[in-house]
C-alpha positions as CSV (number, residue, x, y, z in Angstrom):
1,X,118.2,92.3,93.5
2,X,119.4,93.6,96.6
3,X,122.5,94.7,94.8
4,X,120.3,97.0,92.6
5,X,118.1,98.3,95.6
6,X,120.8,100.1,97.8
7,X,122.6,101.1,94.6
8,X,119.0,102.7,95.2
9,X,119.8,103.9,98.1
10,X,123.0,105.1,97.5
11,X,122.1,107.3,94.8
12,X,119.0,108.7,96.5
13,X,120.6,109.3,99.4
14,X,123.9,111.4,98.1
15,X,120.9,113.4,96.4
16,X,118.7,114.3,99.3
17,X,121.7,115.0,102.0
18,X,122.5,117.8,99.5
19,X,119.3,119.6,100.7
20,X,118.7,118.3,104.0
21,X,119.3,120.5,106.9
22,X,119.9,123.8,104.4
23,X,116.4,124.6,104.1
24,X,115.6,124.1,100.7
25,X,112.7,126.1,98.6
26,X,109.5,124.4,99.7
27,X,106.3,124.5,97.5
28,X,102.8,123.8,98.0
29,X,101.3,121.1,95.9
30,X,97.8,122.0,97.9
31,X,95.6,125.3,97.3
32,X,94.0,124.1,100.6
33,X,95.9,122.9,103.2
34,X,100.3,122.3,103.0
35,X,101.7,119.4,100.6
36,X,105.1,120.4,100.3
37,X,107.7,119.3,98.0
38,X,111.4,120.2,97.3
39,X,114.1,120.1,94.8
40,X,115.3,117.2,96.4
41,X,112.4,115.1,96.4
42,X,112.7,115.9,92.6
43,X,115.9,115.7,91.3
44,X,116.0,112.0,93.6
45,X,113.0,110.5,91.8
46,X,114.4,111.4,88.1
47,X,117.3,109.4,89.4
48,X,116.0,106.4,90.8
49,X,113.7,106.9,87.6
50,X,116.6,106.6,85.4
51,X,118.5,103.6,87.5
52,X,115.1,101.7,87.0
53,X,114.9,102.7,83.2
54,X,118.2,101.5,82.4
55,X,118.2,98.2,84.2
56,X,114.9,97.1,84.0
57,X,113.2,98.8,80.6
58,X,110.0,96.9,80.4
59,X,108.9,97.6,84.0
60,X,105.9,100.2,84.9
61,X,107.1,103.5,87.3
62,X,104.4,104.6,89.9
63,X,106.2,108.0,91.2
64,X,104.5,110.6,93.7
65,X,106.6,113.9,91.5
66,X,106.7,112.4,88.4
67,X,103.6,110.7,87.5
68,X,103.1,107.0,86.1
69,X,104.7,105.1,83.5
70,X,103.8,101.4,82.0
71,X,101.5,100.6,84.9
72,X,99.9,97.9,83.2
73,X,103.4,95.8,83.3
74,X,103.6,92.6,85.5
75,X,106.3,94.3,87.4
76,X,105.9,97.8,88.4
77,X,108.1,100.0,90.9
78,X,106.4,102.2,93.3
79,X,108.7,105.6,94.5
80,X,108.3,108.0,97.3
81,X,111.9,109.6,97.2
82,X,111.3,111.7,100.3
83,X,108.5,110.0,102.5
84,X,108.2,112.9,104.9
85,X,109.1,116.0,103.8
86,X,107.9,118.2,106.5
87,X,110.3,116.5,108.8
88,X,112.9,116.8,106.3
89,X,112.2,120.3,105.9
90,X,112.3,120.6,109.4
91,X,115.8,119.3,109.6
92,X,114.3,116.1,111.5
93,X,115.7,112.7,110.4
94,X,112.4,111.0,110.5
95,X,112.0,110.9,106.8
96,X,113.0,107.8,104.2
97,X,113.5,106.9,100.4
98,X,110.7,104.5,100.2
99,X,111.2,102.0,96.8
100,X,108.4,99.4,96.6
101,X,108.4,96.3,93.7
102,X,104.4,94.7,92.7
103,X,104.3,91.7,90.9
104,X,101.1,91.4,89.1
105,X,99.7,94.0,91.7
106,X,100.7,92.5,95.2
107,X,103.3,94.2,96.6
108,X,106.6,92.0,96.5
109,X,110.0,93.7,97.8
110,X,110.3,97.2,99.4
111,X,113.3,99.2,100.6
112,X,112.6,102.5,103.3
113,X,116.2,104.0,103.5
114,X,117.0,107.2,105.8
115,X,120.1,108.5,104.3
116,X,121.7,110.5,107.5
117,X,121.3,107.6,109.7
118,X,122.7,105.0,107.0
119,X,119.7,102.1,107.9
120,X,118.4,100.3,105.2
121,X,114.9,98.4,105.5
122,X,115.0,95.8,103.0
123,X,112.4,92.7,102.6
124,X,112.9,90.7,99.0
125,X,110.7,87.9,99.4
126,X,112.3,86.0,102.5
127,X,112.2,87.9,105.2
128,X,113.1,91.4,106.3
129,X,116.6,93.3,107.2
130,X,118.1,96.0,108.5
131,X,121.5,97.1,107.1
132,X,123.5,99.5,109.4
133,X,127.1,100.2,109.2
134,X,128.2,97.3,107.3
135,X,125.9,94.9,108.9
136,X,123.0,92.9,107.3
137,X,120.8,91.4,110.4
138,X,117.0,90.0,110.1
139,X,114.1,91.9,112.1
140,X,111.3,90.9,113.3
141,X,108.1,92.4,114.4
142,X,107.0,92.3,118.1
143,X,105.1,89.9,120.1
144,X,102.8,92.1,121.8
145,X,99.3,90.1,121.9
146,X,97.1,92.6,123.8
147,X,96.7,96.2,122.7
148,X,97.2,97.1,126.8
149,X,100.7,96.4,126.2
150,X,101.1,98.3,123.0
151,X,102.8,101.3,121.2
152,X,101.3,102.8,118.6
153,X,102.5,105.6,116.3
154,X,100.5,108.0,113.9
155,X,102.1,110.7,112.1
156,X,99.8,113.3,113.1
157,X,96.6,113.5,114.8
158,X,95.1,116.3,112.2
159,X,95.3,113.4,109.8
160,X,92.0,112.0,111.8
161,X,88.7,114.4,111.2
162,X,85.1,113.4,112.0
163,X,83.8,109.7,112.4
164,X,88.1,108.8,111.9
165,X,89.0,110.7,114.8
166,X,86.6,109.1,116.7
167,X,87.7,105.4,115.3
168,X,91.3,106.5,115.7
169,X,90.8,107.6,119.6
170,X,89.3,104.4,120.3
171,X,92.4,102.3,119.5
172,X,94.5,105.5,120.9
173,X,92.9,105.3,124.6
174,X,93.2,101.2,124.1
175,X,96.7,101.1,124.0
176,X,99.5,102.1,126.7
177,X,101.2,104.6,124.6
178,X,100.4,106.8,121.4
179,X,103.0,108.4,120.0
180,X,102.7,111.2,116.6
181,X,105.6,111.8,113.7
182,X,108.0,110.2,112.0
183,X,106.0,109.0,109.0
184,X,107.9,105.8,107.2
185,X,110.4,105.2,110.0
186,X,107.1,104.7,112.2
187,X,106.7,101.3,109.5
188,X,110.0,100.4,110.0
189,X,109.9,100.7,113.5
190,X,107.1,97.6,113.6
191,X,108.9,95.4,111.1
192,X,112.2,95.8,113.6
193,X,109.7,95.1,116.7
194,X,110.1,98.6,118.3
195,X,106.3,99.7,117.8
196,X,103.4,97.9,117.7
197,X,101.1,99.4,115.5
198,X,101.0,102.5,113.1
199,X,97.4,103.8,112.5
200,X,96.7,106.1,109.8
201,X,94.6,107.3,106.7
202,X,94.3,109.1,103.7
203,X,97.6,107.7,102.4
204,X,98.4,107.3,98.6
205,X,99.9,103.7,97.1
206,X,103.2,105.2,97.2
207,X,102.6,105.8,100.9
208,X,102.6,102.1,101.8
209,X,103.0,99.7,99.4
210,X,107.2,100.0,100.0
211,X,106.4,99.1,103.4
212,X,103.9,96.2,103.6
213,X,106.4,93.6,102.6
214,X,108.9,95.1,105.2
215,X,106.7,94.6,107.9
216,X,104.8,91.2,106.6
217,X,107.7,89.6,106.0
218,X,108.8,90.5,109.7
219,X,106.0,88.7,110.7
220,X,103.7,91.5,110.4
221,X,100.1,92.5,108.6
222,X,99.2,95.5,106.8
223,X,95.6,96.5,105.9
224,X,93.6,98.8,105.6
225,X,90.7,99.7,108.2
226,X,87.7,97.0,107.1
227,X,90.4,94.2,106.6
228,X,91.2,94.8,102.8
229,X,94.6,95.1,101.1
230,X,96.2,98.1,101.2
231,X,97.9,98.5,98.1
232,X,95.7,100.8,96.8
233,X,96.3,103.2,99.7
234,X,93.4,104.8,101.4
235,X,92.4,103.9,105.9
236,X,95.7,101.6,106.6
237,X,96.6,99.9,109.8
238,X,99.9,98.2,110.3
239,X,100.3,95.7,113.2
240,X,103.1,93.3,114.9
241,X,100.8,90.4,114.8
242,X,98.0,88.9,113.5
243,X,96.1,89.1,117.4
244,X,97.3,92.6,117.4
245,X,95.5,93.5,114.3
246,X,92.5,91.8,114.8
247,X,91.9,93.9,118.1
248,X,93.1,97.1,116.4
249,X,90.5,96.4,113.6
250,X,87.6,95.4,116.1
251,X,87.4,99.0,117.1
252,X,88.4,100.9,113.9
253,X,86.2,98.7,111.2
């Protein structure tokens, strides 16, 4: 299997390096607000789309540009080829191809690859990795037991209005250091023990459910704001450690 995920990532990422950095035609998914998508986050789902067609014919497709296929199959693939795509319209390197695999609905294997830095998230059941330049080495989350001590990351604080803001500045003034952007690599920053805990809401299953069995198979724990899976999207918070989370959860639940 982890053959067939960076031949993923290899394909996805030869796709989306076309565009990045040239400023490619952006539109507006939203009539309120900015949801932008590009060519590339296009043409880069149709082919992982086809990869997972061809190989694997019975499986369901959950894609964020191309819609849903089979979704009642045990195994189903969940695709966000361009997880970020203001920073990659911005020219920023913060952004990833995020692949997810379910199993009967529980998220089981996910991959988050950022094609102009060459690192490769993996987890496929027994443990998580990071492959850089040739390299395949296990990661693990932090340590960190006190939210004093921590780092957390959110992708931006707009994403926070009304009673979340408030919930969200809570855990923000609680923690030594809040930092904003870099969507997915923030995940994959806490499964490789870099950050301590990603805060965030409103996300879509595509979103997350790549990254929850990077980060929980570093040791981590992904749910959303009351405790419940996170699968589904929706309020998520991603933690180092179980201690971590529970504190983090006191004051957003």
């Amino acid at each position: 299997m982890q053959a067939f995920f960076l031949e993923i990532a290899d394909a996805c990422g030869q796709e989306t390096l076309r565009y990045f950095r040239q400023r490619p035609d952006v539109t507006n998914k939203e009539d309120a607000g900015f949801d932008p998508v590009t060519e590339a986050d296009k043409n880069a789902e149709a082919i992982i789309r086809q990869l997972i067609t061809e190989r694997f014919p019975g499986h369901g497709i959950i894609g964020e540009e191309h819609g849903d296929e089979n979704t009642q199959a045990h195994y189903c693939w969940v695709i966000d080829p361009i997880d970020g795509t203001r920073a990659f319209i911005s020219g920023l390197p913060s952004w990833g191809c995020l692949i997810g695999l379910k199993a009967g609905g529980l998220p089981v294997a996910g991959m988050m690859h950022q094609p102009f830095t060459g690192e490769t998230y993996l987890a496929l059941g027994n443990g998580s990795s990071l492959i850089h330049k040739g390299i395949n080495g296990r990661i693990a989350t932090s340590s960190t037991q006190k939210l004093s001590d921590s780092i957390l990351m959110a992708t931006a604080p707009e994403l926070f209005a009304g009673e979340r803001h408030a919930r969200f500045s809570a855990v923000s003034k609680a923690v030594r250091l809040t930092r904003y952007g870099f969507d997915c690599y923030g995940y994959a920053m806490v499964a490789a023990g870099n950050i301590d805990l990603v805060v965030e809401c409103g996300l879509k299953p595509f979103d997350i459910v790549p990254l929850i069995p990077i980060i929980e198979q570093a040791g981590g724990l992904v749910t959303t704001w009351d405790g419940g899976p996170a699968a589904d999207g929706g309020d998520i918070v991603a933690a180092a450690n179980p201690e971590l989370h529970k504190q983090a959860l006191a004051l957003l639940a």
